[in-house]
C-alpha positions in Angstrom: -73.8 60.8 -1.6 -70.4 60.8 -2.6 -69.0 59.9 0.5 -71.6 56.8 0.5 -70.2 55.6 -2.7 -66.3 55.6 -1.7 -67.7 53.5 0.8 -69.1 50.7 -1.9 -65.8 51.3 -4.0 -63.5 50.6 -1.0 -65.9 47.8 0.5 -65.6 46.8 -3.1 -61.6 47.2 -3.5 -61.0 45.4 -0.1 -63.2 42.6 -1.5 -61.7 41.8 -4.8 -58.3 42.4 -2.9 -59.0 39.4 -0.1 -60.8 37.2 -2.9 -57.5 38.0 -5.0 -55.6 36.2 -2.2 -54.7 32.6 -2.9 -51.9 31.2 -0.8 -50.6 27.8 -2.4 -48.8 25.0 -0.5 -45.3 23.5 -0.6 -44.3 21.8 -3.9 -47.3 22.9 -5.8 -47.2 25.6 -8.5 -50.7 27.7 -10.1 -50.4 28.7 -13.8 -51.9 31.8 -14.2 -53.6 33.0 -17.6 -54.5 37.0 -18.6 -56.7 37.2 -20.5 -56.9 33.4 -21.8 -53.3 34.2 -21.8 -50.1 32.2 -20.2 -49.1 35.5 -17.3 -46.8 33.7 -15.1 -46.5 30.6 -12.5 -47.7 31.3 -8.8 -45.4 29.4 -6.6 -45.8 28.5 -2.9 -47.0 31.3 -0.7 -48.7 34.1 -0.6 -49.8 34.8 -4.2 -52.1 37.6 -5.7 -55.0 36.1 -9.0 -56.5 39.1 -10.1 -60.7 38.9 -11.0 -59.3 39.4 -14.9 -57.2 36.5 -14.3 -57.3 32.6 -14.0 -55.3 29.6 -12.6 -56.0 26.9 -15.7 -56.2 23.5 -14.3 -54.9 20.1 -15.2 -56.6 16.9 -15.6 -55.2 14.1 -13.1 -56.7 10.5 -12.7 -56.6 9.4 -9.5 -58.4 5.9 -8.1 -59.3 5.2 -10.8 -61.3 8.6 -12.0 -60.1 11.7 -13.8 -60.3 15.0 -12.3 -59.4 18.6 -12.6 -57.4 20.6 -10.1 -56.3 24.0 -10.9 -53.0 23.3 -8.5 -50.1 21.1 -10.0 -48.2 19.2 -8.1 -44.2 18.9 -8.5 -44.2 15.3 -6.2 -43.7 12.6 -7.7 -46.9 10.8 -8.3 -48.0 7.8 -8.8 -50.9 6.4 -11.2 -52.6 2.3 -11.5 -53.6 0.8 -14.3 -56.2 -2.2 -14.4 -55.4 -5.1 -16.6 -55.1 -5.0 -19.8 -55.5 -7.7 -22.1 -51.8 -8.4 -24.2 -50.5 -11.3 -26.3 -47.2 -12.7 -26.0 -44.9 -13.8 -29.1 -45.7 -17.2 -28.6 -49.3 -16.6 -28.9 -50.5 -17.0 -25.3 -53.4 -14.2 -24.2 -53.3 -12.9 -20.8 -53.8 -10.4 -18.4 -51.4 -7.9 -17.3 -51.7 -4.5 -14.6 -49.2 -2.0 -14.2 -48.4 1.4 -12.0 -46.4 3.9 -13.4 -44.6 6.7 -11.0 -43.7 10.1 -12.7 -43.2 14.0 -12.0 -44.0 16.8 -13.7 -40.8 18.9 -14.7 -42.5 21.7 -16.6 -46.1 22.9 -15.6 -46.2 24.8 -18.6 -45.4 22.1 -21.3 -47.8 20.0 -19.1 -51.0 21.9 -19.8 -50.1 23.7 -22.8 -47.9 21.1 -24.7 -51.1 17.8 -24.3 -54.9 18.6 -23.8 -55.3 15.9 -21.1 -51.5 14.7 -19.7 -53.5 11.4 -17.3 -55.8 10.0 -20.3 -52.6 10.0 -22.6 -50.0 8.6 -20.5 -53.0 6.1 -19.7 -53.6 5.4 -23.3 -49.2 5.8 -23.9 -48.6 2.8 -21.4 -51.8 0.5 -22.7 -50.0 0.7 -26.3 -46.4 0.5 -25.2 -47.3 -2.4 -22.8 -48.9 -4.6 -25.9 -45.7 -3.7 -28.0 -43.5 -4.8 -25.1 -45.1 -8.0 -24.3 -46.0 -9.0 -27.9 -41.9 -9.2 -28.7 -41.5 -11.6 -25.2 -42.3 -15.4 -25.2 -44.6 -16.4 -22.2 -41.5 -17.6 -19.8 -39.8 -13.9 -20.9 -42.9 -11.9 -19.5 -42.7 -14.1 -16.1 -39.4 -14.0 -15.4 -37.7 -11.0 -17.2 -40.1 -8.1 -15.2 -37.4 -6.1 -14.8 -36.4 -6.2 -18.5 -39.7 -5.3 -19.4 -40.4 -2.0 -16.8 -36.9 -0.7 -18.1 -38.0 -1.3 -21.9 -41.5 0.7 -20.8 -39.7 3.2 -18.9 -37.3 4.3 -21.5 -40.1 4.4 -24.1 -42.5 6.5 -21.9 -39.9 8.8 -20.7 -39.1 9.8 -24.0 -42.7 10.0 -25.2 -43.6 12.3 -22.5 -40.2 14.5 -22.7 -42.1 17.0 -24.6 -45.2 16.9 -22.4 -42.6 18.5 -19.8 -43.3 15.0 -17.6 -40.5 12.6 -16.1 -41.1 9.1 -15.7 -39.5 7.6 -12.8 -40.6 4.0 -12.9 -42.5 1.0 -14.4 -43.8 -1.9 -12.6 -45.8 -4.6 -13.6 -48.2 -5.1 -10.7 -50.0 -8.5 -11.8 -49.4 -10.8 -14.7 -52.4 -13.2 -15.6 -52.0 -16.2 -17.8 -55.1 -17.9 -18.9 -56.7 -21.3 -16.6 -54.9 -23.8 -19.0 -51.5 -22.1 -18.9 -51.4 -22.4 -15.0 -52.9 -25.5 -14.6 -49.9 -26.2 -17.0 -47.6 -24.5 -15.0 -48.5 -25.8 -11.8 -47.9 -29.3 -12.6 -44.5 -28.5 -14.5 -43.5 -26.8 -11.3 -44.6 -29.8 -9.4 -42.8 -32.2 -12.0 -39.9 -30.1 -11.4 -39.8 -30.2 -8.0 -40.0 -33.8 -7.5 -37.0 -33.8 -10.1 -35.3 -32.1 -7.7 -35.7 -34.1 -5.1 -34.5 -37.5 -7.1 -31.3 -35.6 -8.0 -31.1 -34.6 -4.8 -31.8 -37.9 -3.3 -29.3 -39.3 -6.2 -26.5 -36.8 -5.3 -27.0 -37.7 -1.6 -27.0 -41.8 -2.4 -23.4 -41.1 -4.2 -22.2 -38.7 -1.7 -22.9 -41.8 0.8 -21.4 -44.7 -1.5 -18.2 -42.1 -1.9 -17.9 -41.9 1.6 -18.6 -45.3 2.4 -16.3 -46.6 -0.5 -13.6 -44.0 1.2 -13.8 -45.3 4.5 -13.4 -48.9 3.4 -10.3 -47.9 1.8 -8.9 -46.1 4.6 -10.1 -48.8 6.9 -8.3 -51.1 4.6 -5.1 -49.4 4.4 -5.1 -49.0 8.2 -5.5 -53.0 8.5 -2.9 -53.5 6.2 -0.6 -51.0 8.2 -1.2 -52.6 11.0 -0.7 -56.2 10.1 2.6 -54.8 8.3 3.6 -53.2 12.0 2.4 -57.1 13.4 5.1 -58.8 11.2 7.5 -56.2 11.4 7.5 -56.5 15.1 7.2 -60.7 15.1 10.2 -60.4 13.0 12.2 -58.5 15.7 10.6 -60.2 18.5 12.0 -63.5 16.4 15.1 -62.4 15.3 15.4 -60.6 19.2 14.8 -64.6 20.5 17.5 -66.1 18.2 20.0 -63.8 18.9 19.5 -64.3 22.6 19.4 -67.6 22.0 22.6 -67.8 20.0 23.9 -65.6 23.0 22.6 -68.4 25.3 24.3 -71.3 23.2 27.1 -69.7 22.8 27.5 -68.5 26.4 26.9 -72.4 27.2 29.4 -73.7 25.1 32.1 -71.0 26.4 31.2 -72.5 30.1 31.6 -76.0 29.0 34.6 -75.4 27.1 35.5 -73.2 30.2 34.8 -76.2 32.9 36.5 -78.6 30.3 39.9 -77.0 29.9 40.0 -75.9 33.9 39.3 -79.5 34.7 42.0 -81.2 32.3 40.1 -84.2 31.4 42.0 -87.2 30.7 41.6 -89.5 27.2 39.3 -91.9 29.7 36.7 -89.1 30.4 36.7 -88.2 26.9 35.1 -91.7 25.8 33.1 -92.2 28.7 31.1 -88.9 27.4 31.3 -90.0 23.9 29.8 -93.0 24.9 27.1 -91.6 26.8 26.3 -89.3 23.7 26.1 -92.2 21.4 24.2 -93.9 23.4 21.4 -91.2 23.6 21.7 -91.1 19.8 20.8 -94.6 19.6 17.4 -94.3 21.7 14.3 -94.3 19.2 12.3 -96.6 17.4 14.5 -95.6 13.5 17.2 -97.8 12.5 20.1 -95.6 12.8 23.8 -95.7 11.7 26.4 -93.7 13.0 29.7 -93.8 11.5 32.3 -92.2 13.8 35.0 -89.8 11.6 37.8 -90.6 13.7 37.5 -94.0 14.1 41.0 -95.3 15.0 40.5 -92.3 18.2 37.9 -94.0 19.3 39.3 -97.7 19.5 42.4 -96.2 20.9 40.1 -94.7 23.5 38.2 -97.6 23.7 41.2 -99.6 24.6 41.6 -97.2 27.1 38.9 -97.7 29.1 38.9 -101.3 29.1 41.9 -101.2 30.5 40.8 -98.7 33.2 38.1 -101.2 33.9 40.0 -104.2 34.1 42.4 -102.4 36.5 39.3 -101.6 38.7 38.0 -105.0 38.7 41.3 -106.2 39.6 41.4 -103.8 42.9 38.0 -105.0 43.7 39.1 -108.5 43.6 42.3 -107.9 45.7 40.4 -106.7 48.1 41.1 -102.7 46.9 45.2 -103.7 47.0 47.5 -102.6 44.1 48.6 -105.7 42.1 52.6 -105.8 42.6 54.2 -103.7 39.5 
């Protein structure tokens, strides 16, 4: 008999020993209560719960739904919000959803310090998300989102300090203005755009008159150049010519006046040219009058050559013999 009920007491024992047993994963932690007690916190591994003691569990929300889990977990974690209705500052209702990402720091402050830590960081961001987005106009919540997850975050983290939880981020996942509002938008965006496209379409029209205008001038300046170079070289070419031709004149002259000095002419040749010359001044239609300057030179050389030709007349009539001196 005895020896049948050390059996039960060990069968027993071995029992209470295995179902004692709970082995708890990486980066989770059990709090275990004596008694209804706080004992101790059962980290990862191999962990001994004794019958006269209890892991107390948290309350999570997950998808949507709360639910209870006796194992916390030190990740970070992530939790959605649907939409929540807000006003802005400039009166304008909408709709706006949000996912906040936090950790729990302190196990202990989180089930000890708040009876349900999911429903009031649910309920914490629904207030602190009116608050924020009633001080912002309408264009404020639409453009400023990062203003607005760093004035949520701030306020949450220090809300849930004492809760022993750390909140990481704040996003706004989704704003909704009302049908009106982005009907409204929608055709100031379009407005806009075709505004952009005039300016641009302006800024391109000047951009080409500016060029154009530029390359008229340039074009102009380069005519001018080169009609400037044009003259500049007519000008030497001309004054080139009249040198030479000076050169020429005066290089004729100094062969005349050359052939005239080595061939001695006589008073008699002397008129017979200036003869000739006045008589090629004389050809033409105008009545002209030339006054000779030395006058009594010419009827001296004049008398000359009549007397040359008399003297050749005189031969010719002699039959080419010289009259007797």
């Amino acid at each position: 008999m005895g020896s049948i009920v050390f059996v039960v007491l060990a069968v027993v024992a071995a029992f209470l020993v295995i179902s004692s047993v709970k082995i708890v994963p990486q980066a989770q932690v059990l709090v275990v209560e004596r008694l209804g007690r706080y004992n101790r916190l059962a980290t990862s591994g191999l962990n001994i719960i004794w019958p006269w003691e209890k892991a107390r569990p948290i309350v999570l929300k997950r998808d949507g739904r709360l639910y209870a889990s006796t194992l916390v977990d030190l990740r970070e974690q992530v939790m959605g919000f649907e939409k929540i209705p807000v006003i802005t500052h400039d009166n304008v209702g909408m709709e706006v959803g949000s996912v906040i990402y936090y950790q729990v720091i302190d196990p202990v402050k989180a089930l000890y310090e708040i009876e349900s830590l999911a429903l009031a960081i649910e309920q914490l961001i629904m207030t602190n998300l009116r608050n924020v987005m009633g001080g912002l106009s309408l264009d404020e919540t639409l453009t400023a989102r990062e203003t607005v997850s760093n004035k949520l975050r701030l306020v949450l983290d220090t809300a849930t300090e004492k809760w022993g939880v750390k909140v990481t981020r704040v996003e706004l996942r989704e704003i909704e203005p009302p049908i009106s509002i982005r009907n409204a938008m929608a055709l100031q965006m379009t407005a806009e755009r075709e505004r952009r496209a005039e300016v641009t379409k302006a800024e391109g029209d000047k951009s080409a008159a500016i060029l154009q205008a530029e390359g008229e001038k340039q074009s102009a300046v380069l005519r001018a150049e080169g009609e400037r170079d044009a003259a500049v070289a007519r000008a030497e070419g001309a004054k080139k010519a009249k040198i030479l031709e000076a050169e020429a004149t005066a290089e004729q002259t100094r062969l005349v006046y050359d052939a005239i000095h080595a061939g001695k002419p006589d008073a008699a040749l002397i008129a017979i040219k200036y003869l000739e010359m006045m008589k090629e001044l004389g050809q033409g239609t105008a009545n002209k009058v030339f006054i000779p300057y030395q006058t009594l030179d010419t009827l001296g050389a004049l008398s000359a050559v009549s007397e040359v030709l008399n003297r050749a007349g005189g031969t010719r009539q002699t039959g080419g013999e010289s009259p007797p001196r």
